[in-house]
C-alpha angles and dihedrals in degrees: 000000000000125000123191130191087253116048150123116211122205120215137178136191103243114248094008140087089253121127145162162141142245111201127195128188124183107143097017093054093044090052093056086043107052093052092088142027094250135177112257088242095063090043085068089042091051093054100046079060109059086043096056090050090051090057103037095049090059090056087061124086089216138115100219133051152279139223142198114205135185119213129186115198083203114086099183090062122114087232110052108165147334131209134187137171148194129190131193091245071057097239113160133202133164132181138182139190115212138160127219104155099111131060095240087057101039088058097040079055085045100065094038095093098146130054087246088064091058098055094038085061083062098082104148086032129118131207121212137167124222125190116207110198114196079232131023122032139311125252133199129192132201107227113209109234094230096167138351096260101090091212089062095052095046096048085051096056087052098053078048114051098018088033081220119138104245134179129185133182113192123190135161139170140182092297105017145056119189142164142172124211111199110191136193104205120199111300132222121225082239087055090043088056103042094052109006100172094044099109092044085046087054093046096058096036092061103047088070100073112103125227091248095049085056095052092039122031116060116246099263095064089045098056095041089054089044104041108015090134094053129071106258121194114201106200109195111286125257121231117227126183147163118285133146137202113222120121144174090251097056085053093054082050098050083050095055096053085046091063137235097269099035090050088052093054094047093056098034076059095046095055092277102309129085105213118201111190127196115241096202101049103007102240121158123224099191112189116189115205092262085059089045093056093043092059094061100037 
């Protein structure tokens, strides 16, 4: 067995309807998360993100990709979205918009240390999920913020739009995001008989990992402190790592919608050249006028 820096492992429990997977980011993680200058709080956010995309995504029978975003209907707040996906090659991005510029909201940053703070900054806010299948459309749905901790809401959501039993534990630190999903799929009679209290002895199995021992220690180790007792089945990892999407291609397009004037005036206001940047990966796309005009000729 293989493990990389960047992976998610899928497990099951032997002979019941019991699965699921341990995620770890380390580049990946640091690559979202040094595109920006952000506050150490949505740093944490950011990676319980990406985690969560990476483990939902494996509970889905798709080729494409999901996303969790964040969305606050207040644009004067310091925290004004959040973004993270996941796709089934297992690329991973994430991106946040965020304002600091002010006192109020440097110290507001200031005392968010945790990725519960974030969110919690997120008061008007909604969470919602979109899948995204290579063919076939596209679904989105709206999570309920049940709580602050963004592993409870989105377990929640599971239980309620799936009515599968999910847990997910959700850490990060300055190097490191990691999670863990835990599922109870649908049971037979014969499964009900045979272990009736497995679902209540993996609950609360598993609410005894610590945040550190899922940044720190690999999966393996996790699984077999937390379900040694149990017969745990180790399919081969799955490597994830960072990727974006951006292209050369997706900014002509953007100037094209733009429109030939307004794109002018935008580089003949920019010192003769309209830039377009990548959030995600910060790669610049820069267009002189001369490019401009060849694009709509």
């Amino acid at each position: 067995m293989t493990y990389f820096d960047n992976y998610r492992q899928r497990f099951f429990i032997e002979n019941s309807p019991v699965r699921g997977d341990v995620v770890h980011l380390t580049d990946a993680f640091a690559t979202v998360i040094s595109q920006k200058d952000y506050p150490k709080a949505l740093k944490a956010l950011l990676g319980e993100m990406l985690v969560s995309a990476s483990l939902l995504i494996s509970t889905l029978k798709i080729h494409g990709k999901l996303s969790i975003q964040l969305q606050n209907s207040d644009p004067n707040a310091p925290f004004r979205f959040a973004m993270a996906e996941c796709d089934t090659t297992g690329a991973v991005r994430a991106l946040a918009g965020f304002s600091a510029i002010h006192d109020d909201e440097q110290m507001i940053w200031q005392n968010a240390h945790t990725a519960q703070d974030a969110f919690a900054l997120l008061d008007k806010g909604v969470l919602f999920i979109s899948i995204h299948p290579e063919h076939g459309e596209s679904y989105q749905g709206i999570v309920e913020r049940v709580s602050d901790d963004l592993g409870e809401c989105l377990a929640h959501y599971q239980k309620q739009s799936a009515q599968i039993p999910t847990i997910i534990k959700l850490a990060t630190n300055e190097t490191t995001a990691s999670g863990l999903l835990i599922q109870l799929l649908p049971q037979s009679d014969k499964d009900k008989d045979n272990d009736p209290d497995l679902w209540d002895r993996l609950t609360m199995l598993t609410a005894t990992i610590k945040k550190d021992e899922l940044t720190e220690l690999p999966a393996q180790e996790i699984l077999y402190r937390l379900y040694h007792e149990e017969d745990v089945v180790l399919p081969d990892v799955n490597a994830l790592h960072f990727a974006c999407t951006c292209s050369l291609q997706k900014s002509q397009g953007a100037i094209i919608q733009l429109g030939q004037d307004e794109a002018l005036q935008v580089a003949n206001a920019h010192g003769g050249a309209l830039v377009l940047d990548c959030g995600f990966c910060g790669q610049e796309y820069r267009f002189g006028t001369d490019d401009i005009k060849q694009l709509f000729a």
